[in-house]
C-alpha positions as CSV (number, residue, x, y, z in Angstrom):
1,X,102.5,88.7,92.0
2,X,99.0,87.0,92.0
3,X,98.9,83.7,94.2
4,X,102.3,83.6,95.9
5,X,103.1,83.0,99.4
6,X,104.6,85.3,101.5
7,X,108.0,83.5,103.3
8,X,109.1,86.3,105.3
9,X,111.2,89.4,104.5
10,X,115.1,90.0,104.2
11,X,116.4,93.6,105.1
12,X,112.8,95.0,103.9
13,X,112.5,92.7,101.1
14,X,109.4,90.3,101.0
15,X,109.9,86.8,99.9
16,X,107.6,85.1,97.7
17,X,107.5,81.8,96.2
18,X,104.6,81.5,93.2
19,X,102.1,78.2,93.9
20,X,103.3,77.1,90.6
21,X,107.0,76.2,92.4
22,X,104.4,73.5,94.2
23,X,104.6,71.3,90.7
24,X,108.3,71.4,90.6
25,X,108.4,69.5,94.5
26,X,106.2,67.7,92.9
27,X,107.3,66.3,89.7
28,X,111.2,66.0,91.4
29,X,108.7,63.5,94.0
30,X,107.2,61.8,91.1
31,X,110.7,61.9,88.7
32,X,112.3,60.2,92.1
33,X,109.6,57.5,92.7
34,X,109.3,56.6,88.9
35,X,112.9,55.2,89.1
36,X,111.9,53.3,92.3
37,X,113.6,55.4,94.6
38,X,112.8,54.8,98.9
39,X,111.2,58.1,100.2
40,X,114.9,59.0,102.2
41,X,116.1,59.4,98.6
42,X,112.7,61.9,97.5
43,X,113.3,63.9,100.6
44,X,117.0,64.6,99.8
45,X,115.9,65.4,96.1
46,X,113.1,67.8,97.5
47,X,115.7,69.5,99.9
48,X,118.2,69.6,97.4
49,X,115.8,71.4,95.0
50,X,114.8,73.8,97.9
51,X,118.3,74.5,98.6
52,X,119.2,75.4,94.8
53,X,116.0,78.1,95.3
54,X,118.3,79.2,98.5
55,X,120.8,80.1,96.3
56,X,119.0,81.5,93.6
57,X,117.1,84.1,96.5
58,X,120.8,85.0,97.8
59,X,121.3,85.9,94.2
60,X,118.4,87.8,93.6
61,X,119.3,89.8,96.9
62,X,122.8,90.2,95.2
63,X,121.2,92.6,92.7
64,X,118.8,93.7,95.4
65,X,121.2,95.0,97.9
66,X,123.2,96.5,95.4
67,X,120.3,98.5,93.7
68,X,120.1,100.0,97.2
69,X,123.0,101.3,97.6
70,X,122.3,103.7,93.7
71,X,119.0,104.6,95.6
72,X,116.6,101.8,93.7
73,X,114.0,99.9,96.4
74,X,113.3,96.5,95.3
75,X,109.8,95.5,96.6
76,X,109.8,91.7,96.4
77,X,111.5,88.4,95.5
78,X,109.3,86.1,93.8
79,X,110.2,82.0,93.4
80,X,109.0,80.7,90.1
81,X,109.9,77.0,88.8
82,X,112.2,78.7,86.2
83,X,114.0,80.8,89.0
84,X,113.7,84.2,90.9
85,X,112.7,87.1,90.2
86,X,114.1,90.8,92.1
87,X,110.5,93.2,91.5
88,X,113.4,96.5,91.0
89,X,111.6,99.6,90.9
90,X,113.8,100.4,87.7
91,X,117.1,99.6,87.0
92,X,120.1,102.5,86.8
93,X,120.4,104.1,83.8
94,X,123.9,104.6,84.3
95,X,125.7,102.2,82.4
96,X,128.4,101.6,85.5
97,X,125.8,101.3,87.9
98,X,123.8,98.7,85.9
99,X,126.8,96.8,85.5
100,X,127.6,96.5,89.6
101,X,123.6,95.8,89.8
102,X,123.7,92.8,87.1
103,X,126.8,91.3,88.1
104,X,126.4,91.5,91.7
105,X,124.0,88.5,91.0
106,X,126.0,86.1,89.4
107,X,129.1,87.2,91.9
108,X,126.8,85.8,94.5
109,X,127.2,82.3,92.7
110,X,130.5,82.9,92.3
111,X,131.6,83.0,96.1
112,X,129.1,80.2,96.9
113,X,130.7,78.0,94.4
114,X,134.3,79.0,95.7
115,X,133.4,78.5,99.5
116,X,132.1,75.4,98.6
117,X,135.2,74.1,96.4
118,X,137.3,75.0,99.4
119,X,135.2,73.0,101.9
120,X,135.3,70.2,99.9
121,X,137.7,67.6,99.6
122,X,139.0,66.8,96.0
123,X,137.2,64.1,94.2
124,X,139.5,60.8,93.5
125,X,138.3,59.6,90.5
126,X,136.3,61.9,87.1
127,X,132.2,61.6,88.3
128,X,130.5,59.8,86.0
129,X,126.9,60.2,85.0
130,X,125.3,58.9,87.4
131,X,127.0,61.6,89.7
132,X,124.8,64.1,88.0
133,X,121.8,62.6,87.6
134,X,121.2,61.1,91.4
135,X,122.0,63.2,94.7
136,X,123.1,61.3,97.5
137,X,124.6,62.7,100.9
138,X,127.9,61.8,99.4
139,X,127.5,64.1,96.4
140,X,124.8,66.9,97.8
141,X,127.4,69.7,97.8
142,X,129.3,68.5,95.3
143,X,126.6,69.3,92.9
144,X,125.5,72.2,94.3
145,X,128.8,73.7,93.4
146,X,128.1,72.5,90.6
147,X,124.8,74.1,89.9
148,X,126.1,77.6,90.9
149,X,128.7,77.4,88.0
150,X,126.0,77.0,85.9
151,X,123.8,79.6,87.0
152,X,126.7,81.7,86.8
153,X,126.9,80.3,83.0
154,X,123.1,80.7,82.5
155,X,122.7,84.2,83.3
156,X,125.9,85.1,81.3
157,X,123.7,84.4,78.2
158,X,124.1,88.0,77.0
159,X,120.2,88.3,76.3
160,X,117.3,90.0,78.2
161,X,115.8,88.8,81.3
162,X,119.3,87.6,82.3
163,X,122.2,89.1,83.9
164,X,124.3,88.6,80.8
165,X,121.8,91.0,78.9
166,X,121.7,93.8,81.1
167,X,125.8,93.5,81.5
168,X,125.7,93.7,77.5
169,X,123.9,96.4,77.5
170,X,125.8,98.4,80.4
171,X,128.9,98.1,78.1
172,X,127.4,99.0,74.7
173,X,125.7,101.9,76.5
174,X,128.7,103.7,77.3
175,X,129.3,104.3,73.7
176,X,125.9,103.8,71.6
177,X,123.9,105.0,74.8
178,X,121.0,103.3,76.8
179,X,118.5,103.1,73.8
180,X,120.7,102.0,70.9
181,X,122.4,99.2,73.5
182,X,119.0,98.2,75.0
183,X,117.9,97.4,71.1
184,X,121.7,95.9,70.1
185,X,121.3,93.5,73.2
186,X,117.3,93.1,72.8
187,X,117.5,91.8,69.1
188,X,120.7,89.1,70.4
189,X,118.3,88.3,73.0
190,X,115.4,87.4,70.7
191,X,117.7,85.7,68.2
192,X,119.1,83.4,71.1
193,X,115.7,82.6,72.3
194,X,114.7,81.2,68.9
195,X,118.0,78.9,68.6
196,X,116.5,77.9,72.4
197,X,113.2,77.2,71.2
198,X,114.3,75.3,68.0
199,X,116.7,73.3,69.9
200,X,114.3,72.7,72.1
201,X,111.7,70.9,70.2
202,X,114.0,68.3,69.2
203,X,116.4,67.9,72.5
204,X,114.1,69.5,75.7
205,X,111.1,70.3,76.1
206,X,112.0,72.9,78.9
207,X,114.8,74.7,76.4
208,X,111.5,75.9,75.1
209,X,110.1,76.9,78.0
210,X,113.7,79.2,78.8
211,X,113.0,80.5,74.6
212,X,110.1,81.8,75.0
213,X,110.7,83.6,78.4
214,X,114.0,85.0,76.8
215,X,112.2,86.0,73.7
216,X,109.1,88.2,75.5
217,X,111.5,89.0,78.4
218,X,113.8,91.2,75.4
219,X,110.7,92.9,73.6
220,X,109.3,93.9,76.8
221,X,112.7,95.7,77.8
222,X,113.0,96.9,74.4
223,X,110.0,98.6,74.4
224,X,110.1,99.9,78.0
225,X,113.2,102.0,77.0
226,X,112.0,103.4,73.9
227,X,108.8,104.5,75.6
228,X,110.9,106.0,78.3
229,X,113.1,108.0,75.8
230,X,110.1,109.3,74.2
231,X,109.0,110.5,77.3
232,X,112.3,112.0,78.3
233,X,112.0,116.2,79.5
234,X,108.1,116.4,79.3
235,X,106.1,116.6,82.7
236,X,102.9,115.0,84.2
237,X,101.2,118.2,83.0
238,X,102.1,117.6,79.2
239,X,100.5,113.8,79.5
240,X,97.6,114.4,81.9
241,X,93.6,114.4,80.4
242,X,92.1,118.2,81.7
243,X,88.4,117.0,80.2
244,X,87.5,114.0,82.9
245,X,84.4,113.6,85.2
246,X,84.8,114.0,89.0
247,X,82.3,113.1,91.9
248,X,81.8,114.5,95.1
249,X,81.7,112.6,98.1
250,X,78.1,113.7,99.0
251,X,77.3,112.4,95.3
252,X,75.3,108.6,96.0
253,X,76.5,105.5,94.3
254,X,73.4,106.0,92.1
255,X,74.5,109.2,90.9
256,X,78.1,107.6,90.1
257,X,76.3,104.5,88.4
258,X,74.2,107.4,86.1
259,X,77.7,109.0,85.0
260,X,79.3,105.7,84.7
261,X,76.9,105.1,81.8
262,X,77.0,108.3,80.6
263,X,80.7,108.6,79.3
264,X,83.6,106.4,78.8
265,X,84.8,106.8,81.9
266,X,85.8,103.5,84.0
267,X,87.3,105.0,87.3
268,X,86.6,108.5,88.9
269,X,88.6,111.4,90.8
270,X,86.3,112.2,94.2
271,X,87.2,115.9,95.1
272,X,85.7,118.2,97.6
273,X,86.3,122.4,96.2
274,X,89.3,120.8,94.4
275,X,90.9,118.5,96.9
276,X,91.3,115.0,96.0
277,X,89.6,113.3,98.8
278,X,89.5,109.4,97.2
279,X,89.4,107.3,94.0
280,X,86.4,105.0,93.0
281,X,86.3,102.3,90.0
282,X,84.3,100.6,88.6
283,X,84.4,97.2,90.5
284,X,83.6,99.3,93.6
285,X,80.6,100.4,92.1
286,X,79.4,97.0,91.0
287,X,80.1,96.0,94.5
288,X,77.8,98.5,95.6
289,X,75.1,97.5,93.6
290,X,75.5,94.2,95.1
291,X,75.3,95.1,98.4
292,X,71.9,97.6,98.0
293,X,74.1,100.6,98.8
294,X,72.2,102.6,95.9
295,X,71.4,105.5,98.5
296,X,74.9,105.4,100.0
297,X,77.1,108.0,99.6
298,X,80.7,107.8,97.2
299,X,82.3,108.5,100.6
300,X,81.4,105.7,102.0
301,X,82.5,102.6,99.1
302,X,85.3,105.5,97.6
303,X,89.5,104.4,98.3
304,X,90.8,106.9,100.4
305,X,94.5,105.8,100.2
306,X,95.8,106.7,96.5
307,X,98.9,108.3,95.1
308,X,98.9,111.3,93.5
309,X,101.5,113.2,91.2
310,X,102.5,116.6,90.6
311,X,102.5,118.9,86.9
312,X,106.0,119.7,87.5
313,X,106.6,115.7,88.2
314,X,108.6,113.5,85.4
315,X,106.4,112.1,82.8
316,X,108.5,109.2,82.4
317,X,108.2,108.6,86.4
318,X,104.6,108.3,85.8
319,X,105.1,106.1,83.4
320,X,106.6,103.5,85.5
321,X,104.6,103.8,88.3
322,X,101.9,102.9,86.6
323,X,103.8,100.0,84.7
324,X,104.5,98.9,88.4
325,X,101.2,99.3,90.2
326,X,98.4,99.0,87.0
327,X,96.5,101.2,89.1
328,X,93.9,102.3,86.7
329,X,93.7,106.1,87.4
330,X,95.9,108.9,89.1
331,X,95.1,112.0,90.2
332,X,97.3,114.9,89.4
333,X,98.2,118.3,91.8
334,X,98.9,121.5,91.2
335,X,99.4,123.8,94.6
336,X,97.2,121.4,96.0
337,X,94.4,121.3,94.0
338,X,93.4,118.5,91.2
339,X,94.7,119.9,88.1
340,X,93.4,116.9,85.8
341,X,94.5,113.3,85.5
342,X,96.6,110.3,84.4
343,X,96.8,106.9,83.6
344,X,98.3,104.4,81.2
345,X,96.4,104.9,78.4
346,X,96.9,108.6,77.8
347,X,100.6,108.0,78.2
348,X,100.5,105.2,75.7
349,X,98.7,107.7,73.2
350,X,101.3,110.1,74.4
351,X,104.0,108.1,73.1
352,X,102.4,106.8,69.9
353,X,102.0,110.9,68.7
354,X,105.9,111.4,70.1
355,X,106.6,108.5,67.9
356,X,104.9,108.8,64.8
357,X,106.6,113.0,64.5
358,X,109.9,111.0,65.6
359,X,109.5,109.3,61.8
């Protein structure tokens, strides 16, 4: 994700936290010294805040860990304001394994809020509010406990992004199947996330916030899995364009620049007698232009690391490789040799015609 910090890596996993998590330190500061607090009491809020996060990346790595073991790689954790967020490659389309991936999450919270309410001695008297709404040392861990019940709560929502969603859908799978769950749990979602965001406007502000996330987060999952069961059984070769414009890495950035105007084409396939040998776009060429390399050959501005995919591969595969790396073009192999080319587009068109015959 685009400006995050990198805080180091767990068991291969890199750790982000977004610049935007930055505002959150800083209106807990500016919440804290409004009500005239001394800076001991803003540092305690701070850490308190920071170790809430803690918890939250110990449940990302929950459903992390456990996508491992089923084979998934999960390339980063990202810390937003509004929580974490596990980058999965995919998740499992088995329904039992999806159900060990989402609630491996909130289990996570679970034992955290269980060690915790052992280590803790009982509490004399009910809290009242002002238990809840000011941390001291005297009732840090206590409401930390309490925090990862709700978390637990929170992502039991049964809507898309959150645990509870995917867990709904797991268990409607395994008798209306991934597509029909994915659109039962999808539509509960959406319908949640507008009681959010109506609540919201007359309670909280940030209930909005949560509606709106809720509300994209379930048509984005929706539509991933009905574009991925349209593309179900074909191959890279039935997606892939065959009428595309290659250069060769003799060819000069001038002679790019000529065929970049010429078509429609945005990003080029450099081959040498058929062997993919690099990828150039367009930015690269503009780049070039701006450093006077008009003479220069492709070879020498070209991307020489790329990633290319068979006509025997899975279309739907491609399909979410591209979703995950936007990468703008892909070559595509046969015995070797470049056999034509891919990239999000064409799938998308691919999927339109597979859905308009489907009606």
């Amino acid at each position: 994700m685009k400006w995050s910090l990198k805080l180091g890596s767990v068991a291969g996993i890199k750790i982000l936290v977004h610049w935007t998590f930055v505002l959150l330190l800083g209106w807990v500061a500016f919440t804290e010294a409004q009500r005239g607090n001394d800076l001991n009491t803003i540092l305690l809020s701070i850490g308190f805040v920071l170790t809430v996060f803690l918890c939250v990346v110990l449940h990302e790595l929950g459903h992390a860990l456990t996508a491992r073991k089923y084979g998934i790689k999960t390339r980063m954790i990202t810390l937003l304001p509004i929580g974490g967020v596990a980058s999965l490659e995919r998740m499992p389309e088995s329904p039992k394994k999806e159900l060990m991936v989402a609630l491996a999450g909130p289990a996570v919270n679970v034992v955290i809020a269980f060690i915790l309410w052992l280590a803790l001695p009982g509490l004399q008297n009910v809290p009242d509010e002002a238990f809840f709404t000011r941390i001291t040392p005297a009732n840090f861990f206590y409401l930390l406990l309490f925090v990862n019940v709700i978390l637990v709560l929170f992502n039991a929502i049964p809507a898309f992004p959150m645990d509870g969603g995917r867990v709904l859908r797991a268990l409607l799978a395994f008798k209306l199947g991934r597509v029909r769950a994915t659109q039962i749990a999808a539509n509960l979602g959406q319908l949640l996330a507008i009681v959010f965001v109506f609540y919201g406007l007359f309670s909280n502000p940030f209930l909005v916030l949560i509606g709106v996330f809720v509300f994209f987060g379930a048509y984005s999952e929706n539509m991933m899995v009905q574009h991925l069961d349209f593309l179900r059984g074909h191959s890279v070769r039935e997606g892939m364009m065959t009428n595309y414009v290659s250069l060769s890495p003799e060819e000069t950035v001038q002679n790019a620049i000529e065929k970049l105007l010429m078509g429609s084409e945005h990003e080029f396939i450099v081959e040498n007698d058929g062997k993919v040998v690099g990828t150039l776009t367009r930015s690269q060429l503009i780049q070039a232009i701006k450093e006077d390399k008009m003479t220069a050959p492709v070879a020498d501005i070209m991307s020489e690391e790329f990633v290319a995919f068979s006509v025997t591969d899975k279309l739907s595969a491609a399909y979410t490789e591209l979703q995950k790396t936007r990468a703008p073009l892909y070559p595509v192999l046969e015995n070797g040799r470049l056999a034509g080319v891919i990239n999000t587009d064409n799938i998308n068109e691919f999927i339109m015609i597979k859905s308009a015959l489907s009606h």
